[in-house]
C-alpha positions as CSV (number, residue, x, y, z in Angstrom):
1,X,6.8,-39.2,6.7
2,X,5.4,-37.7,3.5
3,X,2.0,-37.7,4.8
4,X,2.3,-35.6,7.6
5,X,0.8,-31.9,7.9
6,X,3.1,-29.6,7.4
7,X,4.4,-26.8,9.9
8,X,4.1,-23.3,8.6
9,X,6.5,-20.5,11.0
10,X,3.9,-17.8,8.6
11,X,0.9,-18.2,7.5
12,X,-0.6,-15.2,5.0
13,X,-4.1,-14.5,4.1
14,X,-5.3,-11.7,1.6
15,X,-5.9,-10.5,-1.9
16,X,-3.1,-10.9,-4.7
17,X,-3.4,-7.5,-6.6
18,X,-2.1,-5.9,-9.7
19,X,-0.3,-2.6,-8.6
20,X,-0.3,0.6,-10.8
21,X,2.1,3.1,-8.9
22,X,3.3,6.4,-10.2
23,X,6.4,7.5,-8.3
24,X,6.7,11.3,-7.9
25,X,8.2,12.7,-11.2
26,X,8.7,9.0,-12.6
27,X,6.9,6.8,-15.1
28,X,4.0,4.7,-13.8
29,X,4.9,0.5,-13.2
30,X,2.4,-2.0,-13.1
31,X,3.5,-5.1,-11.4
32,X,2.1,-7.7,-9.3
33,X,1.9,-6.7,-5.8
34,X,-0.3,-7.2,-2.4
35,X,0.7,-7.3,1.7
36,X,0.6,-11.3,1.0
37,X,3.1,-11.3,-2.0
38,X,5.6,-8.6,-0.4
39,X,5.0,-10.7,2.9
40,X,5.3,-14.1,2.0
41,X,8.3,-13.7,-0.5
42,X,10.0,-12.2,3.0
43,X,9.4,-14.9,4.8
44,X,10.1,-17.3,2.6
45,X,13.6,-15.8,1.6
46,X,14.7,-15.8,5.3
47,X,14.4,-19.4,5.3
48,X,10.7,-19.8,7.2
49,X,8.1,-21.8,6.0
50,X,5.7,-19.6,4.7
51,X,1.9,-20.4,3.3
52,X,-0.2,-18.1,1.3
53,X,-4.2,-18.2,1.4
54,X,-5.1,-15.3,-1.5
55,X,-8.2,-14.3,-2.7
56,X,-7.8,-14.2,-6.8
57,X,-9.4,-15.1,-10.0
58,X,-7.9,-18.7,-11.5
59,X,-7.4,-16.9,-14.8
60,X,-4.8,-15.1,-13.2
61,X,-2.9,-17.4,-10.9
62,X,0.6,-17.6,-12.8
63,X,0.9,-13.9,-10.6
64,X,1.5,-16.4,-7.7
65,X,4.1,-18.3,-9.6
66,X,7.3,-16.1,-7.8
67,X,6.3,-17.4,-4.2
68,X,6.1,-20.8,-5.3
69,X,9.1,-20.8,-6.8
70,X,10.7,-19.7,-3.6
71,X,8.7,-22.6,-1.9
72,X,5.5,-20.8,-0.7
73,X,2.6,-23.3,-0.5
74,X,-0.2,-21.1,-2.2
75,X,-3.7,-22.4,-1.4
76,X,-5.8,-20.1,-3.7
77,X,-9.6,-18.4,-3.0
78,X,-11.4,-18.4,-6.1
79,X,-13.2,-14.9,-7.1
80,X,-14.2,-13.1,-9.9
81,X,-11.7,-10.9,-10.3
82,X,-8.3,-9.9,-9.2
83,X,-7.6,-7.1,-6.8
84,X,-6.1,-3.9,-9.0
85,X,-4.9,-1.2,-7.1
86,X,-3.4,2.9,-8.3
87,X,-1.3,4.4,-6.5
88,X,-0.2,7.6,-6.9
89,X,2.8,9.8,-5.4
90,X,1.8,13.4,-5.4
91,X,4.6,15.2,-4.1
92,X,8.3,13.6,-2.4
93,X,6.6,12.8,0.5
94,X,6.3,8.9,-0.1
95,X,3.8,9.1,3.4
96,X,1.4,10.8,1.1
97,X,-0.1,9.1,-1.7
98,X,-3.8,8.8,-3.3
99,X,-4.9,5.0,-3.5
100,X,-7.9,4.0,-6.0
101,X,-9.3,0.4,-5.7
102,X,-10.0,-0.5,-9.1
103,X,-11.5,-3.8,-8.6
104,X,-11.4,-5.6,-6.0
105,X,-12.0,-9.7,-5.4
106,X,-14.2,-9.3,-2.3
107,X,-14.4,-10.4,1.3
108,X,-12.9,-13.4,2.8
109,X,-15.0,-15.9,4.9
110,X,-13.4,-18.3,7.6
111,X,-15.0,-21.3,5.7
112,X,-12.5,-20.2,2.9
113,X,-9.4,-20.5,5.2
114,X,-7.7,-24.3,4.8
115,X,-7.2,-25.9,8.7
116,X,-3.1,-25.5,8.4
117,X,-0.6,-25.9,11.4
118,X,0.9,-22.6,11.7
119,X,3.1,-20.4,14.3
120,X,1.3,-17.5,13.4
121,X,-2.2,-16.8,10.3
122,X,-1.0,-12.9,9.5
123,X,-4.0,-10.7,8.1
124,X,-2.4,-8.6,5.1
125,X,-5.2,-6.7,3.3
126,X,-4.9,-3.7,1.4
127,X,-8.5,-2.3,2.0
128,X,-11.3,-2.5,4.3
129,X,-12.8,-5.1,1.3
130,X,-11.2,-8.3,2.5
131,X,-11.7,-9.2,6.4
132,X,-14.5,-8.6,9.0
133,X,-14.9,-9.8,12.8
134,X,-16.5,-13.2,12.0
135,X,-13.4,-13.9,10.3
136,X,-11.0,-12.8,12.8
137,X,-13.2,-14.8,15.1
138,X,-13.4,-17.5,13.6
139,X,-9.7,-17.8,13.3
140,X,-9.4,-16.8,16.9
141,X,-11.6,-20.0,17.8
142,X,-9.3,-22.5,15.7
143,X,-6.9,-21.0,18.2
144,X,-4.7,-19.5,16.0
145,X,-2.0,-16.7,17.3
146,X,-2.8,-13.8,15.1
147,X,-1.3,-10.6,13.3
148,X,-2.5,-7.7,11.2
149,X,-1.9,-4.9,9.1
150,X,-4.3,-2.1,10.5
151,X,-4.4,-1.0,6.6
152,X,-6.7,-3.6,6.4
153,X,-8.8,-1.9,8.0
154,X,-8.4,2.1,8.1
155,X,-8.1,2.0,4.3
156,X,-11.8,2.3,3.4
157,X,-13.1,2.5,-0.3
158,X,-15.8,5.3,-1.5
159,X,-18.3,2.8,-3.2
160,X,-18.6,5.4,-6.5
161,X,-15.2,6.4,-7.1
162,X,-13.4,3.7,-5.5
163,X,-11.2,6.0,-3.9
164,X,-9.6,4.6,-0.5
165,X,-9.6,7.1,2.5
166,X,-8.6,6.4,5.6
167,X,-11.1,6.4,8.5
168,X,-11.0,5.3,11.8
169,X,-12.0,2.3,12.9
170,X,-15.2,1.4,15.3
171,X,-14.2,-2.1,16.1
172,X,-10.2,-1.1,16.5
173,X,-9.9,-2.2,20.1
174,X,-12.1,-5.2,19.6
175,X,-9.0,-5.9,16.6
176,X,-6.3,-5.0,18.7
177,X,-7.2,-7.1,21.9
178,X,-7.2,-10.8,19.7
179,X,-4.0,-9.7,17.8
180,X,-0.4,-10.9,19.2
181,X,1.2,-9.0,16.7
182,X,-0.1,-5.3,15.3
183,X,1.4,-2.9,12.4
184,X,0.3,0.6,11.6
185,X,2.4,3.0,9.4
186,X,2.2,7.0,10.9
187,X,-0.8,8.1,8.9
188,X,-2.8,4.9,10.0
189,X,-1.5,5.6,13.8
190,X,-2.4,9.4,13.2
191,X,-6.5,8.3,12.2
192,X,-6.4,5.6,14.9
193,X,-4.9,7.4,17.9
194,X,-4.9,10.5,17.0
195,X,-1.6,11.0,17.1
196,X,1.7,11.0,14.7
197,X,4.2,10.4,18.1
198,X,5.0,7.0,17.4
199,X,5.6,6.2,21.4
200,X,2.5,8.0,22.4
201,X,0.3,6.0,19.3
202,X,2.1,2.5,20.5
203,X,1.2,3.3,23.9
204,X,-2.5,3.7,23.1
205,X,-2.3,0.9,20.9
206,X,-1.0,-1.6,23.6
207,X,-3.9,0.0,26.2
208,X,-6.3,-1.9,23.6
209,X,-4.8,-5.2,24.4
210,X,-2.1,-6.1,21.8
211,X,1.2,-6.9,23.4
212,X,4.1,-6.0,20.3
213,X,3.3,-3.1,18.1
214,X,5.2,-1.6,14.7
215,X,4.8,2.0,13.6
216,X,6.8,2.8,10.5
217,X,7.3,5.8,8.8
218,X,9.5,7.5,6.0
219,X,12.7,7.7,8.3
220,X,12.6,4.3,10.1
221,X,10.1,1.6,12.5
222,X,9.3,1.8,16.0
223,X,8.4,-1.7,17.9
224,X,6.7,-1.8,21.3
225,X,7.1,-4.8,23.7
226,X,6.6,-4.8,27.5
227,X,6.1,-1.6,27.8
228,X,9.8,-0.9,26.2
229,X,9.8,1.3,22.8
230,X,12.4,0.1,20.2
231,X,13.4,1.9,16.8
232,X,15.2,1.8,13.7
233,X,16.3,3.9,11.5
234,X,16.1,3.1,7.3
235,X,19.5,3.8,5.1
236,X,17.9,3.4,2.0
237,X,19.2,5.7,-0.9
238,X,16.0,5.5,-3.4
239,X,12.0,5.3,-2.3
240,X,11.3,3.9,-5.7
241,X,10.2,0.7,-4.0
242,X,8.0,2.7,-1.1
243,X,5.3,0.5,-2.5
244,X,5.1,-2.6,0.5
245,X,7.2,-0.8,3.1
246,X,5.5,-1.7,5.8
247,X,4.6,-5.3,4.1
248,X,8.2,-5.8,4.2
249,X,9.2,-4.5,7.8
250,X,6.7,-6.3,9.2
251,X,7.2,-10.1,7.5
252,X,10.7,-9.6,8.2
253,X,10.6,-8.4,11.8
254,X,7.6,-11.3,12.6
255,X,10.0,-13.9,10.6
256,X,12.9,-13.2,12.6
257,X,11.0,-12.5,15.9
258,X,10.2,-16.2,15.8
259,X,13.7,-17.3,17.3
260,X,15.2,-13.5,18.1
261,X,14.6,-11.3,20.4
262,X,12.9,-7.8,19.6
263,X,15.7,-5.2,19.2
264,X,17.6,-7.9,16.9
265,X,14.4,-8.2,14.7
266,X,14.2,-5.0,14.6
267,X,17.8,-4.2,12.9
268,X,16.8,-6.7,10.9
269,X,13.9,-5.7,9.6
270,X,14.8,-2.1,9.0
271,X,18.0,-3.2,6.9
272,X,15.8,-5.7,4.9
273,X,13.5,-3.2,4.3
274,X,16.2,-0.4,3.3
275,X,17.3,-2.5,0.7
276,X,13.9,-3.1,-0.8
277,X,12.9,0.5,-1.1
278,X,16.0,1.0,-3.2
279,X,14.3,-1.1,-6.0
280,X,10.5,-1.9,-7.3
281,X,8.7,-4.4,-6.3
282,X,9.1,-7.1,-3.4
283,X,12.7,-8.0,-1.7
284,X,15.0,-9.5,-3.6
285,X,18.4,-9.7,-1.7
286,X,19.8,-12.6,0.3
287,X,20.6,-13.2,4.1
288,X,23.9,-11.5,3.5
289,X,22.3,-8.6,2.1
290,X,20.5,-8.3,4.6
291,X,23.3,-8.7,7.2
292,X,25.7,-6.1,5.6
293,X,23.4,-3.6,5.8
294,X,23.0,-4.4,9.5
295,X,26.6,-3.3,9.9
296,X,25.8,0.0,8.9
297,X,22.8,0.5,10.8
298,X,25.6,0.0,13.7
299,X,27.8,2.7,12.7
């Protein structure tokens, strides 16, 4: 029995990263971060079984020890270098913040991607540096139900000063239509859409084709399913751990949407997420936690 393939409920693919943040009016932390590590250590703490397929350098792999120990299966991508990313908080408004890609360990081909059984392959990138269509299509004809981050996309680096901005997107709708699951945060809905109304940006979002959409911003997350908007609000007390927000809603609302229904996700992932924010780095609280915190989100 041994021998047979494993069944992954999550499978991620990206970069792992180094992050430098500087919180507003706080001392910079650098700490291992990335969509795939906040993600997969989600997924894997609510019980599914989560892969991770990173891009990294080998000398650096003992960043991917934390998901193992939690029981990710890592399959790594060798590069020359490790993703480093700074992120800085200008002002209180955790929405704003300047990103500079350091380094970064390149794109990812679909010959790099491992043949795995999985309920969903989830594209976590942090810049525009990581996937292209002839990956997403190459997944697409493996046929593989698909998710994504629209970060991966919007963020886009300035080749001299590795600066990210954020740009829209000319193969968006192409995206969007071979996605089953989509998440945007407001500023990425704003440059897509053109629009900061997270109904209206869902709305224009589900016109191109994907069927369940999350929009989160500083207050809470908005899901849209069969035409029906849902939303959360956050009760966190700190924004120290900002840094994988949305990394965090959205592995914890696609980890509990696989045997819940949408507006029980949803609490879900917005208490999760509450209590990550209130410390650096990715989610470290238990089921309980998590469930506790529901309880307020009903008062």
């Amino acid at each position: 029995m041994s021998d047979l393939p494993k069944k992954y409920g999550i499978t991620f693919i990206g970069h792992m990263a180094y992050d430098e943040v500087h919180p507003f009016g706080e001392e910079k932390i650098i700490a291992p971060g990335s969509a795939v590590l906040c993600g997969a250590m989600v997924s894997a703490r609510i019980g599914i079984k989560t892969a991770a397929v990173v891009k990294m350098s080998l000398d650096e792999e003992k960043i991917t020890q934390p998901m193992r120990d939690l029981g990710v299966d890592v399959f790594i991508i060798p590069a020359d270098c490790t993703t480093y990313s700074r992120v800085l908080h200008k002002s209180a408004n955790v929405d704003e913040r300047d990103i500079t890609l350091i380094r970064t360990a390149g794109l990812i081909r679909i010959d790099d991607i491992p043949e795995l059984d999985s309920e969903y392959f989830h594209l976590g990138g942090i810049s525009d540096s990581e996937f292209d269509m002839a990956l997403i299509d190459g997944l697409k004809a493996r046929g593989y139900r698909l998710s994504t981050d629209m970060q991966s996309y919007v963020r886009q680096i300035t080749p001299v000063t590795k600066e990210i901005n954020f740009g829209d997107v000319k193969d968006k709708v192409e995206i969007a239509s071979k996605m089953d699951m989509i998440k945007l945060d407001v500023v990425e809905a704003r440059v897509l859409t053109g629009t900061e109304d997270l109904e209206k940006a869902a709305e224009i979002v589900e016109s191109w084709g994907c069927p369940e959409i999350m929009i989160t911003r500083s207050d809470g997350v908005l899901v849209r399913y069969e035409g029906i908007n849902y939303f959360e609000r956050f009760t966190n007390k700190s924004v120290i751990g900002r840094t994988g927000r949305g990394d965090t809603t959205f592995a914890a609302y696609q980890s509990w949407r696989l045997t819940h229904g949408v507006e029980e996700s949803l609490k879900f992932a917005a208490a999760l997420v509450s209590i990550k924010m209130e410390t650096y780095g990715p989610f470290k609280g238990t089921l309980e936690d998590v469930f506790d915190r529901m309880k307020e989100l009903d008062v």
